[in-house]
N, C-alpha and C positions, 0 to 999 in steps of 0.2 A: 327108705326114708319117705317116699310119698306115700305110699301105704301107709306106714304110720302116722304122718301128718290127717292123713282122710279118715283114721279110724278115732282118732285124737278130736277131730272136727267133730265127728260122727258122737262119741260119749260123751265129748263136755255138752255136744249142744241138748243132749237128752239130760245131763242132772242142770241144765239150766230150765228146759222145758218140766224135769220136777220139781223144780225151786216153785217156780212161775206161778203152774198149776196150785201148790198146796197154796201158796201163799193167795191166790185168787180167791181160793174155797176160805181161807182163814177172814179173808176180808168180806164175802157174803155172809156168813154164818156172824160177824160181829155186825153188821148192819140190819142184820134179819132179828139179833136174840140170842144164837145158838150159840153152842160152849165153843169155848179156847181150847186151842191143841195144844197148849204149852201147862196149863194149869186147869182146865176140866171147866172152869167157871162159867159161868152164863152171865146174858144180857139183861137180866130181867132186873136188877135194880142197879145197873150202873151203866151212866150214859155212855154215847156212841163215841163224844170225843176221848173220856176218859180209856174205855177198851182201848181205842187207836194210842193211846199214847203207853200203854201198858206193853201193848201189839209188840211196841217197836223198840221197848227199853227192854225185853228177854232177849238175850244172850243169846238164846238158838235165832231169833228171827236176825240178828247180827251177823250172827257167821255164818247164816245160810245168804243172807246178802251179798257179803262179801264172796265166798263161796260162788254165788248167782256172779256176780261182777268179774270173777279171774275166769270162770269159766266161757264167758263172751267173747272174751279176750282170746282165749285160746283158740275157742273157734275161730274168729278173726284172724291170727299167726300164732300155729301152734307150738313155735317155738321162740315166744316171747322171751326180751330179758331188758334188765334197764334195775338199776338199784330201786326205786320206786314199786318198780315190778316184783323183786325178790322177797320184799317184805310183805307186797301184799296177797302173792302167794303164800310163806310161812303163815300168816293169820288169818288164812284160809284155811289150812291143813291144820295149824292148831287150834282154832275155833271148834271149827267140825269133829273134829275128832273128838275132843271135852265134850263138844256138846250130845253125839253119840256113848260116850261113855257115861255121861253123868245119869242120861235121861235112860238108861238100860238100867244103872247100878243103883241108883236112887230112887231118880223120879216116876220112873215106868209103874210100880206095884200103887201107885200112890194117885195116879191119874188112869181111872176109867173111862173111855172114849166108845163111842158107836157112830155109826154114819159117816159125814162128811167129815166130821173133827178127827175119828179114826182114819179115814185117806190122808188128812193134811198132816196129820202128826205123823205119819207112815213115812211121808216124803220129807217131812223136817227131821226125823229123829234115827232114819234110819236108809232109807234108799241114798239120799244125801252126803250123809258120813261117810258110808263104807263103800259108796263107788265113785268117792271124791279119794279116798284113799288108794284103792285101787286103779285110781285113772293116773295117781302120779306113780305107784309104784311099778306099772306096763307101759306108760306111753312118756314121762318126764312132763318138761324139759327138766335134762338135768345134765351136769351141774349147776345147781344156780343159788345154793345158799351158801352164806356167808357167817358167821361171827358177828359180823355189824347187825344184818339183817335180823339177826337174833335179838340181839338188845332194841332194836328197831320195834321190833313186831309185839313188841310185851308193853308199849305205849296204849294202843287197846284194850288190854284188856284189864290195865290198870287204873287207865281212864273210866273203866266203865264200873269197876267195884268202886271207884271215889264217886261220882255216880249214884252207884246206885244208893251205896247206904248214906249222902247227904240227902237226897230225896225223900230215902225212906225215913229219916228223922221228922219230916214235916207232915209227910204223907200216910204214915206206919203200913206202906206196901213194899213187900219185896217180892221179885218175881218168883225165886225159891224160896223152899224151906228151912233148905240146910243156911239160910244167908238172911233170913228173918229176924233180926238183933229184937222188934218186938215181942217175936213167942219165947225165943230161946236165948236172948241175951248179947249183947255188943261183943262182950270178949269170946264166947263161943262163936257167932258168925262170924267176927273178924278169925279164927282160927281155923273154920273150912275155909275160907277165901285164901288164908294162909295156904291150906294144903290143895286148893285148886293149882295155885299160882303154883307154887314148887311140882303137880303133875304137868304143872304146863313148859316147865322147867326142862324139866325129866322128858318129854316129847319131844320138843324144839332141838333139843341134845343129840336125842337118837334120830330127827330126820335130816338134821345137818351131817353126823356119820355118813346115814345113810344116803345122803345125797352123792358123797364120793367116794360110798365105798359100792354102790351099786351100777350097773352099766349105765354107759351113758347114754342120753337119747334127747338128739336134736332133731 
């Protein structure tokens, strides 16, 4: 149990320290000019406030937030729990995970990166994901999801497609492609957000299983 507690300290605080890290380099490189790890873009004709406010309405820089946030926590008591707690673990694990899957299956072929923006999208799109994945499925805490925490945890990410595409009505930016209602149309991008939402579905299913059907670890 203590071991595990120390090693549980030991890997959240390191995908915290990669959270930290990308995200520090993400905020020089918008301050300096240099591209976005999330969309390739550059500074060069669009100001500092606007980039910050783009920064912060992608998806991945959300759930690696959030992500960054449960993982503090755990360093702190790594075997936290509290209803509050549950849920914002699940939209952690489900954030991340989408946001590792979408940017492999999609968006990866579609954003060429070098330099700094290749570090920062390394730690947002992939060190992130799958050692946030792996940190719950070796070290827990588990059991800790619920049914509720289910219906809970889908306020996020519902909150953020209503979000994003009222913005994008005024503003015609959307942080994807696939969810761009200006290149490819309102009822097509409503229809990937559709099948986000039911992969997100389909996840949150299989790690609430999984939560009690794999060993337990407090």
């Amino acid at each position: 149990m203590a071991n595990r507690a120390a090693v549980s300290r030991w890997w959240h605080g390191a995908i915290a320290a990669v959270i930290l890290a990308s995200l520090v380099i993400q905020l020089v490189l918008i301050f300096t000019g240099g591209a976005d790890a999330n969309s390739g873009e550059s500074g060069t004709e669009i100001g500092v406030g606007t980039r910050l406010w783009r920064l912060f309405s992608f998806f991945t820089i959300q759930s690696n937030l959030i992500v960054l946030a449960v993982a503090v926590g755990l360093v702190l008591r790594p075997a936290r729990d509290g209803s509050l707690w549950r849920v914002a673990r699940l939209d952690s694990l489900l954030g991340i995970i989408i946001t590792g899957l979408v940017f492999a299956i999609v968006l990866a072929p579609q954003v060429h990166l070098t330099g700094a923006a290749l570090a920062a999208t390394i730690g947002f799109h992939y060190i992130s994901p799958w050692a946030t994945l792996a940190a719950w499925l070796l070290l827990g805490p588990r059991p800790r999801l619920t049914w509720q925490a289910v219906g809970y945890a889908f306020a996020w990410p519902v909150a953020w497609l209503v979000y994003i595409f009222t913005q994008g009505a005024f503003t015609n930016w959307y942080p994807y492609p696939f969810l761009d209602a200006t290149d490819i149309g309102l009822p097509t991008a409503l229809r990937n957000a559709t099948f986000v939402l039911i992969l997100g579905l389909a996840l949150a299913t299989a790690l609430k299983t999984l939560d009690h059907k794999l060993p337990s670890r407090d």
